[in-house]
C-alpha positions as CSV (number, residue, x, y, z in Angstrom):
1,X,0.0,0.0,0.0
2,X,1.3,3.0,-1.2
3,X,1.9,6.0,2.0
4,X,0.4,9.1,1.6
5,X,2.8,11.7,1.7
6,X,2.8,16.1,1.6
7,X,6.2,18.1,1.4
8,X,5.6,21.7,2.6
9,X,8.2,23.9,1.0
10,X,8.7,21.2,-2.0
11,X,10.9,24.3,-4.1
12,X,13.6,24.8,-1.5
13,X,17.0,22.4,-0.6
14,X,15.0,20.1,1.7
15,X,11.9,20.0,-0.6
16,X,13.9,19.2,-3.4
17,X,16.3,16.5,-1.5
18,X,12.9,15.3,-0.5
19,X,11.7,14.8,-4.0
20,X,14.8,13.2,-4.7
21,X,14.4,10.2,-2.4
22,X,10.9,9.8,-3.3
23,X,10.9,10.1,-7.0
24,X,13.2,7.3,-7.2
25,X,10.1,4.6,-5.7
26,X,7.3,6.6,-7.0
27,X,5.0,3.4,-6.5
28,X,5.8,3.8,-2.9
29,X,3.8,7.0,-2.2
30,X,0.5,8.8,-2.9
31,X,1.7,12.4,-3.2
32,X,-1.3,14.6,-1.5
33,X,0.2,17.8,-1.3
34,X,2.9,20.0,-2.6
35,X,3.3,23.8,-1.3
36,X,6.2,26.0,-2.7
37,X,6.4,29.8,-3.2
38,X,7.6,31.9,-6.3
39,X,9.4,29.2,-8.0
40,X,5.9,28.4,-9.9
41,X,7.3,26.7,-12.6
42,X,9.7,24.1,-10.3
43,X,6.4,23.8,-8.2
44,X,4.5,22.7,-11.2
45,X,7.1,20.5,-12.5
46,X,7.5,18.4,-9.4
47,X,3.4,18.3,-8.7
48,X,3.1,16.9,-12.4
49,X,6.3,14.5,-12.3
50,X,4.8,12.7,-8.8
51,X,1.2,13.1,-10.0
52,X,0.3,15.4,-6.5
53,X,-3.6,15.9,-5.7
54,X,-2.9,19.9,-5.0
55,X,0.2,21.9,-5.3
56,X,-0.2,25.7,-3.4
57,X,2.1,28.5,-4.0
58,X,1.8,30.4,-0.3
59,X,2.0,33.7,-2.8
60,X,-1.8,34.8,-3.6
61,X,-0.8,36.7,-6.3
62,X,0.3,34.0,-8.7
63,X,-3.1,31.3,-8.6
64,X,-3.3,32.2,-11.8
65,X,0.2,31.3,-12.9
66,X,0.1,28.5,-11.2
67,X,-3.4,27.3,-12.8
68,X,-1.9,28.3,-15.9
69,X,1.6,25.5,-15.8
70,X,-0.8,22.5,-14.0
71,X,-3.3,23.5,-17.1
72,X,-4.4,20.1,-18.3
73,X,-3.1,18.0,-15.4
74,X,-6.2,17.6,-13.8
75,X,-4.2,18.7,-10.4
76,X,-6.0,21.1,-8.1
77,X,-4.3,24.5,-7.9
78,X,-4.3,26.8,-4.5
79,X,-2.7,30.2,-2.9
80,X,-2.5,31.7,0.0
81,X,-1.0,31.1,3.7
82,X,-4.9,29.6,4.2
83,X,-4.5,27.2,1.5
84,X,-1.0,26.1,2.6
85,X,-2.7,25.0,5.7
86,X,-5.6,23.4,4.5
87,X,-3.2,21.1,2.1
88,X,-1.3,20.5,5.7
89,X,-4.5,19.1,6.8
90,X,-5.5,16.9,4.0
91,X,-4.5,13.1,5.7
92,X,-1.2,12.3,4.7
93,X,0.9,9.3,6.5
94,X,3.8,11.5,6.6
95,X,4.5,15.2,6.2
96,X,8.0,16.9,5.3
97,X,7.3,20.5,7.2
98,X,10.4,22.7,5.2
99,X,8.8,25.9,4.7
100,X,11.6,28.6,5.7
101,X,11.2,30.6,8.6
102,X,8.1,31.1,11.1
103,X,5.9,31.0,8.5
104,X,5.9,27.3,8.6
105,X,4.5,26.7,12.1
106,X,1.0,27.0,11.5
107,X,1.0,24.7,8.6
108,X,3.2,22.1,10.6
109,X,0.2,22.2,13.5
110,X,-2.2,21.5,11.3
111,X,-0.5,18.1,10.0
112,X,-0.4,16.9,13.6
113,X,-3.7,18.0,14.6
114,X,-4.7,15.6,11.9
115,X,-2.5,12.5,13.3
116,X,0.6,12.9,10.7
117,X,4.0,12.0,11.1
118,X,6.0,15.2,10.9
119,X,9.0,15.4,9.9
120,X,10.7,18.0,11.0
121,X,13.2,20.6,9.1
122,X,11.8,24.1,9.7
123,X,13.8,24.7,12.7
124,X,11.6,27.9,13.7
125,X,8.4,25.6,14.8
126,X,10.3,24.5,17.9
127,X,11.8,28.1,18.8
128,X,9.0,29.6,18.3
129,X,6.3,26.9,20.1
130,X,8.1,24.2,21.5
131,X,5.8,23.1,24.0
132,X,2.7,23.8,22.3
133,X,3.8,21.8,19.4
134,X,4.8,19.2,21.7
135,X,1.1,19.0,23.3
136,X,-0.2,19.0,20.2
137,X,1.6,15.9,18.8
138,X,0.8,14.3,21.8
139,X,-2.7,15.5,21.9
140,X,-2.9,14.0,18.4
141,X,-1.3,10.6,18.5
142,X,1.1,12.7,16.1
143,X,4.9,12.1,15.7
144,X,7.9,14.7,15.4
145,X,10.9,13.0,13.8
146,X,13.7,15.7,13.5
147,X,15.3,16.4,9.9
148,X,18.0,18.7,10.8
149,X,21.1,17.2,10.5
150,X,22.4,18.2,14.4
151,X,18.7,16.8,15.4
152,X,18.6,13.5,13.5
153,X,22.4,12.6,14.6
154,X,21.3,13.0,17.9
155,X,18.1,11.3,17.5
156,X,19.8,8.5,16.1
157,X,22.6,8.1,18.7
158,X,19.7,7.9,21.3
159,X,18.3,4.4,19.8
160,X,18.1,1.9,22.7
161,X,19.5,4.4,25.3
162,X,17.7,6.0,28.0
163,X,17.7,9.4,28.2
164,X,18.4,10.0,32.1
165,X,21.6,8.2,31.2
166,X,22.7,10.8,28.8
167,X,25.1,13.7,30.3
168,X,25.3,16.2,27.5
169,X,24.7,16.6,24.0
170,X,27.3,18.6,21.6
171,X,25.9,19.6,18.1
172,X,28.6,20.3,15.6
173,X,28.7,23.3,13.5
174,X,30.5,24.2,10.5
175,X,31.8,27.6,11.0
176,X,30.3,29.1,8.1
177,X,32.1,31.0,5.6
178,X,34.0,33.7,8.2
179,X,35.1,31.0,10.4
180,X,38.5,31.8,9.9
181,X,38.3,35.6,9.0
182,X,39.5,38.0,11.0
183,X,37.5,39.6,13.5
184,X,37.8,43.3,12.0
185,X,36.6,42.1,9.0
186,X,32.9,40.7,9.6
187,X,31.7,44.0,9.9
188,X,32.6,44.4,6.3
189,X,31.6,41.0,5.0
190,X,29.8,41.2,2.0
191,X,26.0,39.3,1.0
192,X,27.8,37.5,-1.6
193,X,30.0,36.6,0.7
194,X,28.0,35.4,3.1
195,X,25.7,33.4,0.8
196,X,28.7,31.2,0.1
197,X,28.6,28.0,2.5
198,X,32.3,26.3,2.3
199,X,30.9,22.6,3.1
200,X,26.9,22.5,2.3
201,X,24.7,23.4,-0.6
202,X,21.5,25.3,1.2
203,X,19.6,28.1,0.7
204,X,20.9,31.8,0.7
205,X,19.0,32.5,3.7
206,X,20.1,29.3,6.0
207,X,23.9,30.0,4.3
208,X,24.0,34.0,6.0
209,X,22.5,32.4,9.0
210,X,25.4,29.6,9.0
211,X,28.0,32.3,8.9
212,X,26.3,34.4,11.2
213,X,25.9,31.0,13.8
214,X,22.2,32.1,14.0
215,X,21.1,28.6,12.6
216,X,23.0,26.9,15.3
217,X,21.5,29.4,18.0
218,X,18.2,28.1,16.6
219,X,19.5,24.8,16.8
220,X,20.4,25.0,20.7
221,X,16.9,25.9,21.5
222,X,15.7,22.8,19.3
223,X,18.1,21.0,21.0
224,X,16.2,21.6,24.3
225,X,12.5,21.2,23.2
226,X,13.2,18.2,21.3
227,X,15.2,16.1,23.8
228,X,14.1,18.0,27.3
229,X,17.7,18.5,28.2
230,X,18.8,21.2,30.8
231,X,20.9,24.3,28.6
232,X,23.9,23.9,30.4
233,X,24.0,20.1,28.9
234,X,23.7,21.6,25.6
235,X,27.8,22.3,23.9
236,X,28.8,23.6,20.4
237,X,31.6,22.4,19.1
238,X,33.2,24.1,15.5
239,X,34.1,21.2,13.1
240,X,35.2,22.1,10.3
241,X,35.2,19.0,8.0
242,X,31.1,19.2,8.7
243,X,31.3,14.8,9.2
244,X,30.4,14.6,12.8
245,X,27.0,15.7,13.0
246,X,26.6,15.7,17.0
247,X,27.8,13.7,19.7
248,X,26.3,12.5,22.8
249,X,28.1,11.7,25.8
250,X,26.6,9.8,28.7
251,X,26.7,9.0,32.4
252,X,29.6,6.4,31.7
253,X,32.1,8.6,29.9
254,X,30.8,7.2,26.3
255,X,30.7,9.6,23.6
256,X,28.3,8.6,20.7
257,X,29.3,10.1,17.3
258,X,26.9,10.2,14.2
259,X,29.4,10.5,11.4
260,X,28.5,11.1,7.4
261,X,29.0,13.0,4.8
262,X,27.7,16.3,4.2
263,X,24.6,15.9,2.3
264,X,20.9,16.2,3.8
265,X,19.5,13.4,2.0
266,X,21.1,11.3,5.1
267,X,18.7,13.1,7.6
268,X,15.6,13.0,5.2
269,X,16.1,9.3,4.5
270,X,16.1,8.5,7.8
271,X,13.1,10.4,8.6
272,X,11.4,9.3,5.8
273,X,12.3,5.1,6.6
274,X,11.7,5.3,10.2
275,X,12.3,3.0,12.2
276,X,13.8,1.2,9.5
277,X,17.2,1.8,7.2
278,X,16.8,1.8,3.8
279,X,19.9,2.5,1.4
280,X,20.5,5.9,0.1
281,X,21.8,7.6,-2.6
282,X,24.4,9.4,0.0
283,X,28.4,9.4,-0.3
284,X,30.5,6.6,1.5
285,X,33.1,8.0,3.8
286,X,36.7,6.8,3.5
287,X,38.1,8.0,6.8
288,X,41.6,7.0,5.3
289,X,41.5,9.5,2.6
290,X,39.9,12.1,5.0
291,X,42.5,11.6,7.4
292,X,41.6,13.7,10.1
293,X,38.8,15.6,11.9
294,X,39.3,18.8,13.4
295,X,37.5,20.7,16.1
296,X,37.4,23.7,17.9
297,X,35.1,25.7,20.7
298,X,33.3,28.7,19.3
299,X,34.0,32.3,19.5
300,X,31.1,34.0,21.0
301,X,32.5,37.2,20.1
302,X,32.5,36.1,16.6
303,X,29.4,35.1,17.1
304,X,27.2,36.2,19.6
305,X,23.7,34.8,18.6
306,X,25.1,31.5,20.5
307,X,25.1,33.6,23.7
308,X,21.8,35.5,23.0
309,X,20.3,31.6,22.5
310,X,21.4,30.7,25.9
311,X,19.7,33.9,27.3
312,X,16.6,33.2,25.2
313,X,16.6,29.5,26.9
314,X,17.5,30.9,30.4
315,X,14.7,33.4,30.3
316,X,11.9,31.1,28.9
317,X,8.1,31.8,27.8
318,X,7.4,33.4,24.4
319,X,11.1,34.6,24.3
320,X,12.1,32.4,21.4
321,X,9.5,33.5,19.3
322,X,10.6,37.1,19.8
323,X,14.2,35.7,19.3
324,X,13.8,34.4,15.8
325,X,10.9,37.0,14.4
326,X,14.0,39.2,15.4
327,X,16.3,37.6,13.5
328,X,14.3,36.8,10.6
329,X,13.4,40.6,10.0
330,X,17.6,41.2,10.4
331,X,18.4,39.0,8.2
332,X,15.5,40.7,5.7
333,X,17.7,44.1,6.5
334,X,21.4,42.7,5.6
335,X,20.2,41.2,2.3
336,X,17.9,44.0,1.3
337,X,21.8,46.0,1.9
338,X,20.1,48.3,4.8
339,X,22.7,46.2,7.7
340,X,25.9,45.0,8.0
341,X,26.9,41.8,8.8
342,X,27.6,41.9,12.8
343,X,25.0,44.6,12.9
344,X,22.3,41.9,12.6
345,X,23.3,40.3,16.2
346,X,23.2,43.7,18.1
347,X,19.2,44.2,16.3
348,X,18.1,41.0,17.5
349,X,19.7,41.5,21.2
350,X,18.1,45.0,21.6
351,X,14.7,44.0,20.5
352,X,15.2,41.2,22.8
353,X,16.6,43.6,26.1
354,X,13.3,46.3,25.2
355,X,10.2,43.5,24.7
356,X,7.8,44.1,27.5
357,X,8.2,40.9,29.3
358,X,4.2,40.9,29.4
359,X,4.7,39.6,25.8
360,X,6.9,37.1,26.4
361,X,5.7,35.9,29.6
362,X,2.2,35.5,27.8
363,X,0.9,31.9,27.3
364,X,2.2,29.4,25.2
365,X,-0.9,29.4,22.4
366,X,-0.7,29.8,18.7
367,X,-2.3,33.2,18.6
368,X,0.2,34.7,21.4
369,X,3.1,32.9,19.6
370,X,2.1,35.0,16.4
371,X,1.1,38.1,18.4
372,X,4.8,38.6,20.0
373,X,6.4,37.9,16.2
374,X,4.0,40.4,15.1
375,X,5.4,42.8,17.5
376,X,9.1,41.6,17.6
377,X,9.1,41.9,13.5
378,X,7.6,45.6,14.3
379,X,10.4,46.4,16.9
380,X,13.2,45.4,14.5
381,X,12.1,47.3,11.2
382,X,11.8,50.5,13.5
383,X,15.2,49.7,15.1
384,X,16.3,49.5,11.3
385,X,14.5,52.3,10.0
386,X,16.1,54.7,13.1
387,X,19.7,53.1,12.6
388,X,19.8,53.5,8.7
389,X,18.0,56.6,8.2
């Protein structure tokens, strides 16, 4: 019996990795749903090639473009954030949740609020909502399974072990591409610059934020929803070679590596076979050829969003929703060319210092979770606009 399966954010590196695996067994799955963006024609390609029952484009403004490359398919055409979510809550066995940003949440409650498996890449839905996405899965008979590849490594050297006999967890982290740059220069560093990732192929957006270490702040916070570890368990280590995905050390003195190669089809696959292994089109290490592995511990004046993470875990609440609509709106400001590079970190940690704490001490519900990015998204283009003129 073929699963049913839906990929929010199909056009994007995950999506597309996603499509990868799958279109390779196409009599394995029932493709329900495919949502995407601008890339309307990559959107239509993909909906046609796995024969989807809807593909939605989250833009409004381009139904008609959209109707117009699907003419002749017989596949249902949609638009609109409200669309994305209604295709999130058509039944589907499994659901890939990679829509970039905070703007994937809501979609990725509504496919467990309708019993899915989720599989997790949009690292913003745990930030943002940990513990009401947590309820809800549980609430739902629902199923998170982590698709990051810090997340899955540790997910995967947890198999068989219990958790109270774990003593830390250390999530790896590239570097970016200013690792090794000198500190006078970041605030110089350049968009092109930034958008080039020396070890991974990604997205510009998840690239800047891999130099700027905001993806691993994101990643700290994950780290702590999805595994209910205390902060101070939680390390970073800089590595490099980008083959040790996380480590995790227990009670005993053991230290579980997940090693593999650089390429995110690992993580999906693994997702996507749970609890099973299936083979994957990934590289085969040769450790001989590699020869070594080299690590490091990060720089937190190179990059402070690590420490402005373990505030936002320390203080709790709504703050990592503030935290991340913050960063998002920065991140808008350095590519649109109005902020530079290390300007982006001081942004985020003033809106953070001047939120009423009534915001972020408000409860944990979908509508307060997209009040306070509301606000924090606010704060930061008026911090922007007074800072740039």
């Amino acid at each position: 019996m073929s699963r049913r399966i839906s990929i929010l954010g199909a056009t994007g590196s995950i999506g597309q990795n996603t499509i990868d695996l799958i279109a390779r067994y196409p009599d394995a799955y029932n493709v329900v749903a495919l949502t995407g963006a601008s890339n309307i024609a990559q959107l239509a390609s993909d909906a046609k090639r796995l024969r989807a029952d809807v593909a939605v484009t989250a833009d409004e403004d381009r139904l008609e473009d959209l109707r117009d490359a699907l003419q002749g398919s017989g596949i249902e055409a949609a638009a609109g954030p409200a669309a994305v979510n209604e295709a999130a809550s058509r039944p589907a066995d499994w659901v890939m949740s990679a829509i970039v940003g905070a703007a994937g949440l809501a979609p990725g409650m509504c496919a467990l609020e309708q019993g899915a498996t989720l599989a997790l890449a949009n690292k913003e839905t745990l930030v943002c909502a940990g513990s009401l996405i947590l309820e809800t899965a549980k609430r739902h008979d629902a199923r998170l399974l982590p698709v990051d590849s810090e997340h899955s490594a540790v997910f995967q050297a947890l198999v068989g072990e219990e958790m109270s006999a774990v003593e830390r967890i250390v999530i790896t982290a590239s570097g970016g591409a200013f690792r090794d740059w000198p500190l006078e220069q970041l605030a110089t560093a350049t968009l092109a610059e930034a958008s080039a990732h020396p070890n991974w192929d990604m997205g510009q957006r998840i690239t800047i934020d891999s130099a700027s270490m905001f993806n691993k702040a994101l990643e700290l916070i994950e780290t702590r929803e999805y595994f209910g570890v205390e902060p101070s368990q939680i390390e970073v280590l800089v590595h490099p070679e980008s083959m040790i995905h996380a480590m995790v050390g227990f009670r005993d003195g053991a230290l579980m590596a997940h090693v593999g190669p650089p390429d995110m089809r690992h993580a999906i696959g693994y997702a996507l076979h749970w609890p099973v292994r299936r083979t994957l089109p990934v590289e085969r290490l040769d450790l001989a050829a590699i020869g070594q592995l080299t690590f490091r511990a990060p720089d937190e004046v190179r990059w402070p969003a690590l420490r402005l993470a373990r505030e936002v875990m320390e203080r709790g609440g709504l703050s990592g929703a503030i935290f991340n609509a913050a960063k998002e709106t920065a991140l808008d400001g350095f590519i649109g060319g109005r902020l530079g590079f290390t300007k982006m970190a001081e942004i985020v940690q003033e809106v953070l210092e001047t939120t009423d704490p009534s915001h972020i001490d408000a409860a944990m519900t979908l509508d307060n979770v997209l009040h306070v990015d509301h606000i924090a998204r606010e704060a930061t283009r008026s911090l922007i606009e007074q800072k740039t003129g």
